[in-house]
N, C-alpha and C positions, 0 to 999 in steps of 0.2 A: 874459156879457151876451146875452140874447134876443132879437132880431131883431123885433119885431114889425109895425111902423109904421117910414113914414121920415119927415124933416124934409123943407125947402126942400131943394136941390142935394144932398139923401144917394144913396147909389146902393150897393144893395145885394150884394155879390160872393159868389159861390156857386160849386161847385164841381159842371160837367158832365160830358159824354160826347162822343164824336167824331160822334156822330150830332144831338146834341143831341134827345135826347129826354128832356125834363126830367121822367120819372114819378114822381121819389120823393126823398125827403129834403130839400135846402136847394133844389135845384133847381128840385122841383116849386112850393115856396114860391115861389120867385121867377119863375116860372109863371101862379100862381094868383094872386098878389099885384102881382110889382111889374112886371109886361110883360116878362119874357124871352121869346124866339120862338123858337118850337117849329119844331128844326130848324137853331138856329142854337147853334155851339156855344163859340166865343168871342168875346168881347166887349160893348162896349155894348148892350144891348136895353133900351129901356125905361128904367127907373127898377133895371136893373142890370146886373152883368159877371159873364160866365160864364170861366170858367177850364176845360179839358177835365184833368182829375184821374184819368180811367181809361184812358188809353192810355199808359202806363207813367210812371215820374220823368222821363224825358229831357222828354218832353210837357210834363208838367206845370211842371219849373222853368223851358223855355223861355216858357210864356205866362207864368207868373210873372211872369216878368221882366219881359214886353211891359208886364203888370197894370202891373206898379211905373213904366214911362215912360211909360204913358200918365195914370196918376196925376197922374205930376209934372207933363203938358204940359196937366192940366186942372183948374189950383189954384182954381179956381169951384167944384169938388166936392168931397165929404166922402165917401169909399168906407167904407163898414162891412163888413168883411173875417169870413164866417164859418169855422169852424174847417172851410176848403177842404182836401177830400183826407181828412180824419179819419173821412168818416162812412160811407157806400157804396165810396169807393175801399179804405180800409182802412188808409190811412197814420197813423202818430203824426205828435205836434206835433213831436216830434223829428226827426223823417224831413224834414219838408217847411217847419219854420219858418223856416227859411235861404233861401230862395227869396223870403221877403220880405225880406231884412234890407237894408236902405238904402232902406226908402220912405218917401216925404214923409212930412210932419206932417199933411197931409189923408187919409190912410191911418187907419183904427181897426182895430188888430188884435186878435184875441180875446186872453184873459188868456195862454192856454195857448204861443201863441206868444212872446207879451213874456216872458212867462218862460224862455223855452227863447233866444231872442237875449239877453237879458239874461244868464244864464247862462253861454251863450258867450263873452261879450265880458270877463264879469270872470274867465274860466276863461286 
């Protein structure tokens, strides 16, 4: 699924930097499009949430994580989760789809993850 446009309460989650310089990829989208602030490198901005995905896995599963409680504690939003960490960081779906596994039902995760927890859970 393609990211283009959001709804009422969607909030688009992208995958940054520790600097947050969001020049390129889902990032810079969520940049140009949906009010991430430049400079800022986790969390709410705008109309989305940034995850820092390039300073190594420890980084990355720990905002994960945060992503997924701060999820839960704001069921008024619908987070459209794109394939974070797959695209500039350099991670597979593999590597990093377990970092979401236990998020609400107001989480949308891209296919390539649901397949990879799905996977694991019937393994």
């Amino acid at each position: 699924m393609r990211i283009d446009s959001l709804g009422p309460g969607e909030v688009f989650v992208f995958g940054s930097n520790a600097a947050g310089a969001h020049g390129g990829g889902a990032a810079r989208f969520a940049y140009d499009r949906f009010g991430a602030v430049w400079g800022q490198a986790e969390g709410l901005q705008g109309r989305s949430y940034g995850i820092d995905t390039m300073s190594g896995r420890a980084v990355f599963e720990e905002q994960a994580g945060r992503f997924v409680a701060f999820a839960a504690a704001n069921t008024d939003l619908r987070f459209l989760v794109t394939e974070v960490g797959c695209g500039i960081a350099g991670y597979t779906p593999e590597q990093v789809a377990g970092f979401f596994r236990g998020a609400p039902g107001n989480v949308v995760l891209p296919e390539s993850f649901v397949a990879v927890l799905e996977a694991s859970a019937s393994a």
